[in-house]
C-alpha positions as CSV (number, residue, x, y, z in Angstrom):
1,X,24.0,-4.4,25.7
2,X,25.5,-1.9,23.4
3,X,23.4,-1.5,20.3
4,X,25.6,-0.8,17.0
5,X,24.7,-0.2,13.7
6,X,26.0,-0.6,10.4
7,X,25.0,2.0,7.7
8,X,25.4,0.2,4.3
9,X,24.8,1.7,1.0
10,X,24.6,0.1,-2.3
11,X,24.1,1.4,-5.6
12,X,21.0,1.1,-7.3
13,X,22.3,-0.6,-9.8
14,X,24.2,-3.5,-7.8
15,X,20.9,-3.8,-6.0
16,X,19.3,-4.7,-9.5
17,X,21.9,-7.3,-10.8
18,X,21.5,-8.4,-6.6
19,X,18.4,-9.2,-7.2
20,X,18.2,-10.6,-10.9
21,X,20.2,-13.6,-9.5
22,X,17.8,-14.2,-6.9
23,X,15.7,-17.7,-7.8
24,X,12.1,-17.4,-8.1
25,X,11.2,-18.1,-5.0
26,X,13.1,-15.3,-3.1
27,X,12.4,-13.0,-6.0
28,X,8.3,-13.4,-5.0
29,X,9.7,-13.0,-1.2
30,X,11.2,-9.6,-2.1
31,X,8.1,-8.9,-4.3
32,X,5.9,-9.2,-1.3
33,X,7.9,-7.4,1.1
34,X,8.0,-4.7,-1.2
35,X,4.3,-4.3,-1.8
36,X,3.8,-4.7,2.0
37,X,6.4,-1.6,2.4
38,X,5.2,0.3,-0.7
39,X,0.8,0.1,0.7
40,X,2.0,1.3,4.1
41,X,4.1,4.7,3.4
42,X,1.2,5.4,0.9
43,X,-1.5,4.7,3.2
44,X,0.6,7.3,5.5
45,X,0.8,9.6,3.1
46,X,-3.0,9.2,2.8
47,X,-3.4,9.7,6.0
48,X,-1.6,12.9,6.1
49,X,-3.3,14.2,3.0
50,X,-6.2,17.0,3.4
51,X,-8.2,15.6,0.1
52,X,-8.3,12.2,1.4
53,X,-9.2,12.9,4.9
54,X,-12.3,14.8,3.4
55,X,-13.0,12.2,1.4
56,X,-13.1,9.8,3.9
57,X,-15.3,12.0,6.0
58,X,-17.6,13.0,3.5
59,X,-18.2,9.0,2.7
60,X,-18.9,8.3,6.7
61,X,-21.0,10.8,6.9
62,X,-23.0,9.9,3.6
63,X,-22.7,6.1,4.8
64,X,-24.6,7.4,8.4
65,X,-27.2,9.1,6.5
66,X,-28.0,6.1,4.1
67,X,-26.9,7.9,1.1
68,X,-25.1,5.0,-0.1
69,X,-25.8,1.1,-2.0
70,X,-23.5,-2.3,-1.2
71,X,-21.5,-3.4,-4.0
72,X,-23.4,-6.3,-4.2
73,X,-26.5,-4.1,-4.2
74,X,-25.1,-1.8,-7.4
75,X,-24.4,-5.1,-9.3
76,X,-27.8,-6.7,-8.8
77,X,-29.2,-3.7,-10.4
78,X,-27.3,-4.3,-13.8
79,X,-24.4,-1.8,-13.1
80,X,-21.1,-3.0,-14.1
C-alpha cells in the first residue's frame, strides 16, 4: 500500500475566520484538542529542561527523606 501525503498550508488568518464559523460545539472540540497538544510539547520541553529535571529531583529526594507535608496536611494547619 503506497502511503501518500498531502502537505497543506493555510494562512493563519484563514485558519481564524475557519474557525470563527465553527458552532459551539466543535469550537470546544478544537479547544480541547488544542490544550491536549499544547500540555504535551510543554511537558517535553520540561522534560528536556536542566532546571526542571533538578527540580524534580531535588523534590524526590526531599519527599524520600520526609522533608515534605500533604496538601491536605498544609491546609489543616490554617495555611491558605
Amino acid at each position: 500500500m503506497i502511503n501518500d501525503a498531502i502537505n497543506l498550508e493555510i494562512h493563519f488568518e484563514s485558519l481564524i475566520k475557519t474557525v470563527r464559523k465553527l458552532n459551539l460545539d466543535d469550537k470546544y472540540k478544537l479547544s480541547a484538542l488544542l490544550e491536549k497538544q499544547i500540555a504535551e510539547v510543554e511537558e517535553k520541553i520540561w522534560e528536556q529542561d536542566s532546571n526542571v529535571k533538578n527540580e524534580i529531583k531535588e523534590a524526590r529526594q526531599a519527599y524520600r527523606n520526609g522533608d515534605c507535608i500533604t496538601v491536605d496536611d498544609y491546609i489543616a494547619h490554617g495555611h491558605k
